[in-house]
Phi, psi and omega in degrees: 000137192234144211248337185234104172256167171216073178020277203256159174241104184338281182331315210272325179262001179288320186274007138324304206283311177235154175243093102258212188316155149304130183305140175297339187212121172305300222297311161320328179277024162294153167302104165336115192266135216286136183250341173330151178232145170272179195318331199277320200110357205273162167288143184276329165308318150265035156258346169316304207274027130314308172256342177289157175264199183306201163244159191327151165300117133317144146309133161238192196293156169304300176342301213299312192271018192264350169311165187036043180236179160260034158282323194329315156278007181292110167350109185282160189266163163312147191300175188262137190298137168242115175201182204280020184250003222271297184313326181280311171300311180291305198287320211283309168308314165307320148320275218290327192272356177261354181309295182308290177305350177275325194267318207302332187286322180297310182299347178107025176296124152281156234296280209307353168277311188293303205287320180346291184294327171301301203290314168340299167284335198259326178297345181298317197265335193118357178312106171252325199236106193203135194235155085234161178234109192283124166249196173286327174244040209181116186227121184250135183245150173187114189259195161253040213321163187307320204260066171056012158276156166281092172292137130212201217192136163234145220210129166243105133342085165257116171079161189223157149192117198290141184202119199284339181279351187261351190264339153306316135353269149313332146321280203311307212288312135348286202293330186290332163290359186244354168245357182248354185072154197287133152215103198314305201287293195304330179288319158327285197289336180273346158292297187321312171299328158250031154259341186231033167292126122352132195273163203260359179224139180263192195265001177260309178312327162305284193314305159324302212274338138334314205265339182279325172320293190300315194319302176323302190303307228272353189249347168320288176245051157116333181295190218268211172253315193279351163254052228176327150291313171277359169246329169306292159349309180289315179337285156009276184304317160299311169336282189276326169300325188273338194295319179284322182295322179301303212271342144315335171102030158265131162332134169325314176309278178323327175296322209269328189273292207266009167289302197285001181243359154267270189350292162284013169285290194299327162316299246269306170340270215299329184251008163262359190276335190278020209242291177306299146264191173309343197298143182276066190229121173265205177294292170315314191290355177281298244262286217286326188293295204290346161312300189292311182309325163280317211317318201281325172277325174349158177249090127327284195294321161299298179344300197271356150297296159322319174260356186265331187284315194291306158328319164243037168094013199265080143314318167317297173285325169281341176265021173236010185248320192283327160338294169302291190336284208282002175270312157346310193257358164269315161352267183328297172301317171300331159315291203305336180295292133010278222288329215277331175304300189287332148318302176308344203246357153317292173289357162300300182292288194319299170109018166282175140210163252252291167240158197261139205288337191290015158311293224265350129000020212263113138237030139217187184250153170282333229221120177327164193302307205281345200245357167286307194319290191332298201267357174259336192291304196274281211302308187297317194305270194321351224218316177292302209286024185240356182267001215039028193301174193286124134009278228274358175253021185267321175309310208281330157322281168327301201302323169316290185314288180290344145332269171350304175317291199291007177260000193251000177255348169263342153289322169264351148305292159286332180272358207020050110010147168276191179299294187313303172298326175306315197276344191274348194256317171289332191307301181303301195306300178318338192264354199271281160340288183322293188282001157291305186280336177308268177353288182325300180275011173063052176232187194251145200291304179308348165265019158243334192291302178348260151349289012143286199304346196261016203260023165279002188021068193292009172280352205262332189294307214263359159281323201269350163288326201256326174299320184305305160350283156242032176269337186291000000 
């Protein structure tokens, strides 16, 4: 199934239309327009086009489609030479525009940031008549040439791993090509360079800033020091197990199910020692630890990848990305379940109890205003550097994040509001926010919103659904 199709093939009704050679310019095989006038005088070309619709879909020209993009002013470059390299030429740009859209896809892009750039690089280079269509794995191109051949070119997609400072990159390297005109060797080499750049935060430094993201959230809402230390401490942890799991060859699903089920192990740990000796770890703090611990697994960045392609018109590729999310996001559930089931019956044997239901109660934080600000600040900084975002955008993420916070704690607190309405009045201000400062720093709008959203904490609905769950 192909998401951008094109009926008639320009070649194919040109040798309908005539059987000798083909015309040298496609554009030239319209049909003469009919001019006969009727009894009135009026011409039957216009009451046809009255009543008639368009005529099939075409390749179209690119430029055209470069609208509402941030491509958009961009210039078409001189035709591809016609001489016998004209082809040599088309494949050698085509080549290059599907390599950049093969890492952007890799890099976490959603489909309509791809094709932007692709369709970009190709009016750049000289491309004039070029349909492609971007799947989750898979990117196919085809252009036309002046004398009626057909190029096309396929890209197979392996694997994803999201990094948000390399599809910025790609950006600056995109706009420099549309604003300096092609030049094949500098464009080669400066892709080649971001293709074997280094990520820009190293796996030790992720693995810290894991472990302060859960620590934040649990301090967001309220917990305790020492549990704000054992859920960083799980982060961690969860952190290099699925990360091992990975590189073992297990499916996500299995990374998400045995992530969410140490996680939600090591809390119920941590709050039967508190039951049991001084340690200061309670009920609620069982609660706010096992929040954070999903907080980390969410598929975010698919989500908002997913909804950003069903939006803007790719349904194939966002309905194979919403696809994942939710086997994923069954994953998650089933850890959380799992782990939350063998407790209750631990504790049960154990003659405790376990969390008290207004625990679970969380529709606002618990933990004063200066110290939610804070732990919404240190959760955006953490959540970019696990996004891999550029250095210089790692403050203004926090700030966004703790913005968000404080519009979703003042609706609820002051207008007193639900839940629901709050993340929806921060959900706008980030994204508002958000594409403002993306513009600024020449960055991609997802590589703030993302980040940004967690500090809206979607971990907390699906612990207390899943507590409700195997608790009835």
């Amino acid at each position: 199934m192909t998401e951008r199709s094109t009926p008639d093939d320009a070649a194919t009704r040109a040798a309908d239309h005539d059987d000798e050679a083909p015309h040298p310019d496609l554009e030239d095989l319209e049909a003469p327009a009919d001019t006969s006038a009727d009894e009135d005088g009026a011409p039957a070309e216009e009451r046809r086009a009255f009543w008639q619709g368009d005529t099939p879909t075409e390749p179209m020209p690119i430029v055209e489609r470069l609208r509402h993009t941030p491509y958009r002013l961009s210039r078409p470059a001189e035709q591809l030479p016609v001489i016998d390299t004209e082809e040599q030429a088309a494949v050698e740009a085509m080549d290059f525009a599907l390599r950049l859209g093969e890492l952007m896809l890799r890099s976490g892009a959603a489909a309509s940031r791809v094709e932007a750039s692709v369709i970009a690089v190709g009016a750049a280079a000289g491309l004039r008549r070029l349909d492609v269509d971007i799947t989750l794995q898979s990117l196919h191109m085809q252009c036309v040439l002046r004398g009626g051949k057909t190029v096309t070119r396929l890209r197979v997609v392996q694997g994803a791993r999201h990094d948000f400072a390399r599809l910025d990159a790609i950006h600056q390297l995109v706009d420099e090509i549309v604003a300096h005109g092609w030049d094949a060797a500098r464009a080669h080499r400066q892709l080649r360079e971001l293709r074997t750049r280094p990520r820009t935060w190293s796996q030790d430094v992720v693995l810290v800033s894991t472990g302060v993201l859960v620590g934040a959230v649990t301090m967001m809402l309220g917990a305790g020091w020492v549990a704000v230390l054992v859920a960083a401490a799980s982060g961690m942890t969860v952190h290099r197990l699925t990360r091992f799991l990975g590189r073992h060859g297990y499916p996500e699903f299995y990374q998400m199910a045995f992530g969410a089920f140490v996680a939600t192990s090591i809390a119920w740990i941590a709050y039967a020692l508190g039951v049991n000796t001084p340690v200061p770890v309670s009920g609620s703090d069982f609660a706010f630890m096992v929040a954070g611990g999903i907080v980390i697994l969410l598929p975010g960045r698919a989500t908002a990848a997913a909804v950003e392609d069903v939006i803007s018109g790719y349904q194939v590729t966002g309905a194979g990305r919403i696809l994942a999310v939710i086997l994923n996001t069954s994953g998650l559930t089933v850890g959380v379940g799992g782990a939350l089931t063998a407790t209750l019956t631990l504790t049960d044997l154990l003659g405790r109890d376990f969390v008290s239901p207004e625990v679970l109660d969380l529709r606002s934080f618990v933990s004063p205003g200066p110290a939610t600000f804070i732990g919404a600040f240190i959760l955006g900084m953490s959540a970019a550097i696990n996004a891999q975002a550029r250095k210089r955008l790692i403050v203004p993420i926090g700030l966004l994040c703790m913005t968000g916070v404080a519009i979703s704690r003042l609706v609820t607190e002051t207008f007193g509001l639900g839940i629901t309405i709050a993340s929806g009045a921060a959900a706008v201000v980030i994204g508002v926010v958000g594409r403002l400062l993306a513009s600024r720093f020449h960055s991609t709008a997802m590589t703030f919103l993302v980040p940004a959203s967690f500090g809206l904490l979607p971990g907390l609905a699906i612990f207390r659904g899943l507590y409700e769950m195997v608790s009835a």
